[in-house]
C-alpha positions as CSV (number, residue, x, y, z in Angstrom):
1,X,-33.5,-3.9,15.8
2,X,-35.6,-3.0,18.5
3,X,-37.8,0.3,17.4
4,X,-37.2,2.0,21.1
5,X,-33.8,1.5,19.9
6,X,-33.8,3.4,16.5
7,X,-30.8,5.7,15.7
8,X,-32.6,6.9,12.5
9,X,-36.2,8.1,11.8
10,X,-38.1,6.0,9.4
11,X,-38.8,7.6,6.1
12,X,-41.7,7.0,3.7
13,X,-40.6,6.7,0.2
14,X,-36.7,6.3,-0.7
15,X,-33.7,4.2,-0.3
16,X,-31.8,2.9,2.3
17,X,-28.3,2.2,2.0
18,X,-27.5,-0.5,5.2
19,X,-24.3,-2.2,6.3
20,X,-22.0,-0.2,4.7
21,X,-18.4,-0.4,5.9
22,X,-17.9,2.0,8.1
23,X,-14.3,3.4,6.5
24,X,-16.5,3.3,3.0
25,X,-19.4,5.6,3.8
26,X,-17.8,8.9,3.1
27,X,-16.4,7.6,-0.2
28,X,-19.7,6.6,-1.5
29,X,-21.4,9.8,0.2
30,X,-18.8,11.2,-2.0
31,X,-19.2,8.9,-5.2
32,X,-23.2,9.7,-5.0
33,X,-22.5,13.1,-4.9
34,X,-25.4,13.6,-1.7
35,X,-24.5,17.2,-1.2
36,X,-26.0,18.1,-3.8
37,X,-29.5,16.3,-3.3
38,X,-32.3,18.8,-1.8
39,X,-34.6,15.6,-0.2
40,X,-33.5,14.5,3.3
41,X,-31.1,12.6,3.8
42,X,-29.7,10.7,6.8
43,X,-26.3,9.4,7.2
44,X,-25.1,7.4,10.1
45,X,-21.9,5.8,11.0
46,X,-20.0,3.5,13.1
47,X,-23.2,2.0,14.3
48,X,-23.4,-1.4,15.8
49,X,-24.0,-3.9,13.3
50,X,-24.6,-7.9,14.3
51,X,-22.8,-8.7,10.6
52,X,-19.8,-6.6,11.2
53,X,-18.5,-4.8,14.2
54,X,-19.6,-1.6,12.7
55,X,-21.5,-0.1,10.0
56,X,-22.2,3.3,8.3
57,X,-25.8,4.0,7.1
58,X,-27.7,6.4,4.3
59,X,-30.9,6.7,4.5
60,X,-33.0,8.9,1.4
61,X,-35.9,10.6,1.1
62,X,-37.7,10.2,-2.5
63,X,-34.1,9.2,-4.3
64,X,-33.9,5.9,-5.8
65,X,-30.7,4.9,-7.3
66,X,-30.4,3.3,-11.4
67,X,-28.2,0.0,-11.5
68,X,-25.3,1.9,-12.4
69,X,-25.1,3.7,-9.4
70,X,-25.2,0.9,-7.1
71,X,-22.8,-1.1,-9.1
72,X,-20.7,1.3,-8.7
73,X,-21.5,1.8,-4.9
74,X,-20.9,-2.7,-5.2
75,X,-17.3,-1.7,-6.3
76,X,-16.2,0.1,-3.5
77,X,-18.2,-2.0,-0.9
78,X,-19.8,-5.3,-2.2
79,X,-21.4,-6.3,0.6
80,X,-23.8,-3.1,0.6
81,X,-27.5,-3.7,1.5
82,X,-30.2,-2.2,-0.6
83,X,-33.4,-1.3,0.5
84,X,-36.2,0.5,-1.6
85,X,-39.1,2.1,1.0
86,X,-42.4,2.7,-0.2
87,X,-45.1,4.0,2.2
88,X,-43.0,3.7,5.4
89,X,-42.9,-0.4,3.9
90,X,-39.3,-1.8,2.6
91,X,-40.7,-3.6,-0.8
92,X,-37.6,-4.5,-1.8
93,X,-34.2,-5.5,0.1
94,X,-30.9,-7.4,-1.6
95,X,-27.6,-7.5,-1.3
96,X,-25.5,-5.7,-3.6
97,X,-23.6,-7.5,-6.4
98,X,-21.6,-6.4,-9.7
99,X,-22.7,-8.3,-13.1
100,X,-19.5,-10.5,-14.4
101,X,-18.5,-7.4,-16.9
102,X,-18.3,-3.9,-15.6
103,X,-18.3,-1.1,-18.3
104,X,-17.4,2.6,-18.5
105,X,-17.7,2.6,-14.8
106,X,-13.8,2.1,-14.1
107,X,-10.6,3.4,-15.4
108,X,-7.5,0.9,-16.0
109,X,-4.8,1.9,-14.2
110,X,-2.3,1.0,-17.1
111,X,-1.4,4.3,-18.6
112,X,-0.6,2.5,-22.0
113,X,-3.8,1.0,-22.0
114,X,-5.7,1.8,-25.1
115,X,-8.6,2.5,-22.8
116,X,-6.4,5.6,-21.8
117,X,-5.3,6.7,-25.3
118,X,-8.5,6.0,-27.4
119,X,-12.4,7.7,-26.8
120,X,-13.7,4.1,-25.4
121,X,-15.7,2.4,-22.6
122,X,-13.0,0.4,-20.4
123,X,-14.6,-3.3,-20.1
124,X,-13.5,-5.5,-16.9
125,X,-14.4,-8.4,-16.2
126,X,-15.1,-9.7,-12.8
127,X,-12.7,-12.1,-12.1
128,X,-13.1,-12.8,-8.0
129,X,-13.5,-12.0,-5.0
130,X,-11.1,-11.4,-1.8
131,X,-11.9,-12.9,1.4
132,X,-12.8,-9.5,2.6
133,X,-15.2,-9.2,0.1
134,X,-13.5,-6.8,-2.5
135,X,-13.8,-7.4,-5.7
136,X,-10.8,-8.2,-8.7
137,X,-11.3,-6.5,-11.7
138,X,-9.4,-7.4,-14.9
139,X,-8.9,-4.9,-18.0
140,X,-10.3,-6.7,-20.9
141,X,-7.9,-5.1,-23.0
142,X,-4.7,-4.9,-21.2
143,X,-5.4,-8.1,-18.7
144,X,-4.0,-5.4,-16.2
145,X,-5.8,-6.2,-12.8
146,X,-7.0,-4.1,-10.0
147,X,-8.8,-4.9,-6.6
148,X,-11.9,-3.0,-6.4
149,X,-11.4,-0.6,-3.3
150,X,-8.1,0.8,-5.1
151,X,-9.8,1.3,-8.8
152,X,-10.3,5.3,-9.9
153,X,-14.4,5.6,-10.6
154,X,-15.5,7.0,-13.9
C-alpha cells in the first residue's frame, strides 16, 4: 500500500493482525479480550483489501500474542495474517494455521460428550478445510463434528 495512503499509523514494537474478515473482527476483538489491554491499540474495519473485498485490521502496541491465542484467533478466521513489529520493522509475517490436533481450546457441542461430563481437555482433530476457508473440527472422543466459525471457545 502506498504510505500517502495509510489508514493506520505505524507502530514500533507489537503485533499486527492483517486481513481479517471483516464480519470476524469484533469476535476476535472480543475473544482477545482488547478492552482490557492499557497499550494502544488500533482497530480498523471494512478496509479495502486486494485478497478479499474487505478486511478488518488490529494493530498493537507492545502485545505479542502466545500460539494459543492465535490458534484460537486461526479457528474463527484461518486465513488471518500475522505480523510481529520490532523497531517500526515487521520481522516476522505468516499466515495463520491450526496444528492437526487442537486441545482445551474448543468445547464439543455433544452434551453427552464425556468432554462435557468429566474435568478433561476436549481433543479435535483437524479434519479439513471448507472452500471458504473454515476449518472442520472432529471430537476425538465422540467423532461429533463442528465447522470452526460455529464452535463455542474455551
Amino acid at each position: 500500500m502506498n504510505k500517502k495512503k495509510m489508514l493506520v499509523e505505524a507502530i514500533c514494537d507489537g503485533t499486527v493482525l492483517d486481513h481479517i474478515p471483516s464480519d470476524k473482527l469484533f469476535k476476535i476483538v472480543s475473544l482477545l479480550q482488547l478492552e482490557q489491554i492499557q497499550s494502544p491499540i488500533t482497530i480498523a474495519n471494512n478496509l479495502e483489501s486486494g485478497r478479499c473485498k474487505q478486511k478488518g485490521i488490529i494493530k498493537i502496541n507492545d502485545r505479542f500474542f502466545s500460539e494459543n491465542e492465535l490458534n484460537r484467533i486461526a479457528i474463527l478466521a484461518p486465513n488471518v495474517r500475522h505480523n510481529v513489529i520490532r523497531g517500526y520493522k515487521v520481522v516476522e509475517k505468516r499466515n495463520l494455521s491450526l496444528p492437526d490436533e487442537v486441545v482445551g481450546l474448543v468445547r464439543c457441542p455433544n452434551a453427552k460428550c464425556i468432554t462435557n461430563a468429566e474435568p478433561m481437555a476436549t481433543r479435535f482433530t483437524v479434519e479439513a478445510h471448507t472452500e471458504g476457508g473454515a476449518p472442520i473440527l472432529e471430537c476425538r472422543y465422540c467423532s461429533r463434528k463442528v465447522l470452526g466459525e460455529q464452535v463455542e471457545l474455551l
